[in-house]
C-alpha positions in Angstrom: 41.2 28.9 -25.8 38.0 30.4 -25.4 35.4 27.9 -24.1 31.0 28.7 -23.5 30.3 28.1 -19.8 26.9 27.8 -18.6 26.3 28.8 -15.3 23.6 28.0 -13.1 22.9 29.8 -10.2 24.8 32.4 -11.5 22.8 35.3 -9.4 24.3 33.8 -5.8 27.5 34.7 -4.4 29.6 31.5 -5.7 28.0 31.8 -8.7 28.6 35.7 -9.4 31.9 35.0 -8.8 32.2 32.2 -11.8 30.9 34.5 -14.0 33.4 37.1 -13.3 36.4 34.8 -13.0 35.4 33.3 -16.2 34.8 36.6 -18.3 38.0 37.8 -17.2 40.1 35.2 -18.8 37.9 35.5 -21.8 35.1 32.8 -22.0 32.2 33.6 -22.9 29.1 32.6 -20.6 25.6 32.0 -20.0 24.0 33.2 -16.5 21.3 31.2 -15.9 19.0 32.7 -13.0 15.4 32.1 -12.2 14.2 35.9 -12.3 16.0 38.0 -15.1 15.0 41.2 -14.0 16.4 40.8 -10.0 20.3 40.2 -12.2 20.1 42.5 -15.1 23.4 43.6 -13.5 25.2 40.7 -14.5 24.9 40.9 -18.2 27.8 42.9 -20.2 30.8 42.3 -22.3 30.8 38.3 -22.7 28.0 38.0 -20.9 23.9 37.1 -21.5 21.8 36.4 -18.9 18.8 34.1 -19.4 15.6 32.5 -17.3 16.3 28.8 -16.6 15.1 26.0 -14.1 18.0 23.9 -12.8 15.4 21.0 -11.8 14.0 21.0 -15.2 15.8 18.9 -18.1 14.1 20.7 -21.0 15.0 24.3 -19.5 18.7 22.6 -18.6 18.9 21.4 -22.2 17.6 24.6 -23.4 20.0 27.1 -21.8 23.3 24.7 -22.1 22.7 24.1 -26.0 26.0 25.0 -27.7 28.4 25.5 -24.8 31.3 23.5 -23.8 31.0 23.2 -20.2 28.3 23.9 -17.0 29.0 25.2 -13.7 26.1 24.7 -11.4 26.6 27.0 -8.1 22.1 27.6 -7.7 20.8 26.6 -4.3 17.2 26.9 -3.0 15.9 27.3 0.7 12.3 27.2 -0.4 12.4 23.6 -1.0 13.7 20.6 0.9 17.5 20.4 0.3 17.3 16.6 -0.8 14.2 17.2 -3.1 16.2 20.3 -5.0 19.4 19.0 -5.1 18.4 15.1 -6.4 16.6 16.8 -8.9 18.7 19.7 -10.3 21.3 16.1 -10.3 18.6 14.2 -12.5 17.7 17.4 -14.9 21.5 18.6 -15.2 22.4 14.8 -16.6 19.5 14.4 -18.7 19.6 18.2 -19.7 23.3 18.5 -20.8 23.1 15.2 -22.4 20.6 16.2 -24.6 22.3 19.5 -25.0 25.8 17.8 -25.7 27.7 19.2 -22.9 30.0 16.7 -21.7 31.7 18.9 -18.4 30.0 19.5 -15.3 31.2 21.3 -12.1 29.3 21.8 -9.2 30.1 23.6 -6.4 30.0 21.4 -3.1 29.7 22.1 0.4 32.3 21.3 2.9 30.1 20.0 5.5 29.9 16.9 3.1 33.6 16.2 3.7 35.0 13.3 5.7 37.0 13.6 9.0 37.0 10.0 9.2 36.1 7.0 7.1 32.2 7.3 7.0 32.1 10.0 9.1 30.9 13.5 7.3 31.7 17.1 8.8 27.4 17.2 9.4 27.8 14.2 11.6 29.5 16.0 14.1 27.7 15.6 17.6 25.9 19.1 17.9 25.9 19.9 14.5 22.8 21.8 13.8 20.2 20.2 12.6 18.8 22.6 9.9 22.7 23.1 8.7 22.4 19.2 9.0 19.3 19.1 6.4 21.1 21.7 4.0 24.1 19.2 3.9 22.1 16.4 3.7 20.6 17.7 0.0 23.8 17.7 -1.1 25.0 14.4 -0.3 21.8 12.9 -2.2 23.6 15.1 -4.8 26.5 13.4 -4.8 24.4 9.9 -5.0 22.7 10.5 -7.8 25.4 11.7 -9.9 27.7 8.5 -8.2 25.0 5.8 -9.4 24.4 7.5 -12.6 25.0 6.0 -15.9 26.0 8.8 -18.3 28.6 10.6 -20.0 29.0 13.8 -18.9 32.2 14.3 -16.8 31.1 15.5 -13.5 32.9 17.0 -10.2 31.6 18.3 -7.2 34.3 21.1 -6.1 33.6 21.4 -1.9 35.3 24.2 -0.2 36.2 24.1 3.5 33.8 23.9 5.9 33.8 27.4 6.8 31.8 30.3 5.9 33.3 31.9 2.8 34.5 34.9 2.5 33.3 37.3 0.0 35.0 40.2 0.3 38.6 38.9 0.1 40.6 39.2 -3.2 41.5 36.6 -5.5 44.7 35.0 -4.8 44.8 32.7 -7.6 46.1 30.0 -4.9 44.8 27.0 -3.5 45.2 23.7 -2.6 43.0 20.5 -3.5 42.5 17.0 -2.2 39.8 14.6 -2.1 36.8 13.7 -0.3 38.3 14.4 2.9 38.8 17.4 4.9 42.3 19.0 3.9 44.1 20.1 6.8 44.4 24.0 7.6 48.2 25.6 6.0 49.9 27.5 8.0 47.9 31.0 8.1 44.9 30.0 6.2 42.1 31.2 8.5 39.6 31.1 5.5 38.8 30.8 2.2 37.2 32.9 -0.4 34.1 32.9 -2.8 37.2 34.7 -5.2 39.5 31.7 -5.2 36.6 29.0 -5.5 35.5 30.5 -8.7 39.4 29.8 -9.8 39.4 26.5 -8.8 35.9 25.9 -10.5 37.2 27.8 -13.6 40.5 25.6 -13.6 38.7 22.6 -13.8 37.3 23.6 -16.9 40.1 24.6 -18.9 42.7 22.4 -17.3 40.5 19.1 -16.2 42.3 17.3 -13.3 39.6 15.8 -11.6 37.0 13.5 -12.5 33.4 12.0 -11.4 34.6 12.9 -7.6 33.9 15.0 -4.6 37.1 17.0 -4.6 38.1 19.5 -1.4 39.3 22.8 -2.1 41.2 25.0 0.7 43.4 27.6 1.0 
């Protein structure tokens, strides 16, 4: 069945690749992008592309009015980490309640993933500290949206904590776990911006996961 996704963040790598994945097994979608004119290229066949502010509820409840489901994959490195990402968390409840979108999928990062109880990938000894802060915004992320009292069915989809690659082709395949780290398979060196956008598009058409911090990996 045909769903409309909203898709914030939709001019980035994760989020370009939503948008495709989605088109291509025929939703319909919203980009949502904070300059229209720098991702004119994304609009076509199934697809508008609109202004919107991820840390604003009244743009959030704007764009999302009469979908069925939100992806937000937007990011910001003008900004502190914590101050973007506890806000776009605030404005994407508020917003999509108001709107009446009751599925929420955000795309994670897997330095927020446990190697031991407690213990996140970004507490590593030597981990750098600015990668540190970056992570750091998204675990406030994943607090807000924890302590929150609301409807909307949310996940936060992290993939390995590896660089992603972009240029590899959609396999369709992955595996998922929880808020741990999933162990590498057998010749998985990586894992691709392609595949994420399957597993972020699964979760909306099939839901299997629910108000959780949920690993992805190849």
């Amino acid at each position: 069945m045909s769903s409309r996704i909203v898709v914030f963040g939709a001019g980035g790598r994760a989020g370009r690749r939503a948008v495709a994945e989605a088109v291509a097994r025929g939703h319909r979608v919203t980009a949502v992008v904070r300059d229209t004119d720098r991702h004119r290229d994304l609009a076509g066949d199934g697809v508008s592309v609109v202004a919107g502010d991820v840390t604003r509820a009244g743009s959030v409840a704007e764009v999302a009015a009469g979908h069925d489901a939100a992806i937000n994959a937007s990011g910001r490195l003008d900004m502190p980490s914590t101050e973007f990402y506890v806000s776009a968390a605030h404005a994407l409840l508020d917003g999509l309640a108001r709107a009446g979108v009751g599925r929420l999928i955000l795309v994670g990062i897997g330095s927020t993933l446990e190697t031991a109880p407690g213990v996140a990938v970004h507490d590593a000894p030597g981990f750098p500290e600015e990668a540190r802060a970056f992570s750091l915004g998204h675990t406030a992320e994943l607090d807000v949206l924890r302590a929150a009292e609301t409807d909307i069915d949310w996940i936060v989809v992290a993939p390995p904590p590896v660089l992603l690659d972009d240029e590899a082709p959609r396999t369709g395949r992955y595996r998922t776990g929880d808020h741990r780290v999933l162990p590498a398979a057998d010749g998985a060196h990586s894992f691709s911006y392609a595949d994420l956008a399957v597993a972020l598009i699964d979760e909306i058409e099939s839901p299997k996961h629910h108000r959780s911090l949920t690993a992805v990996a190849a």
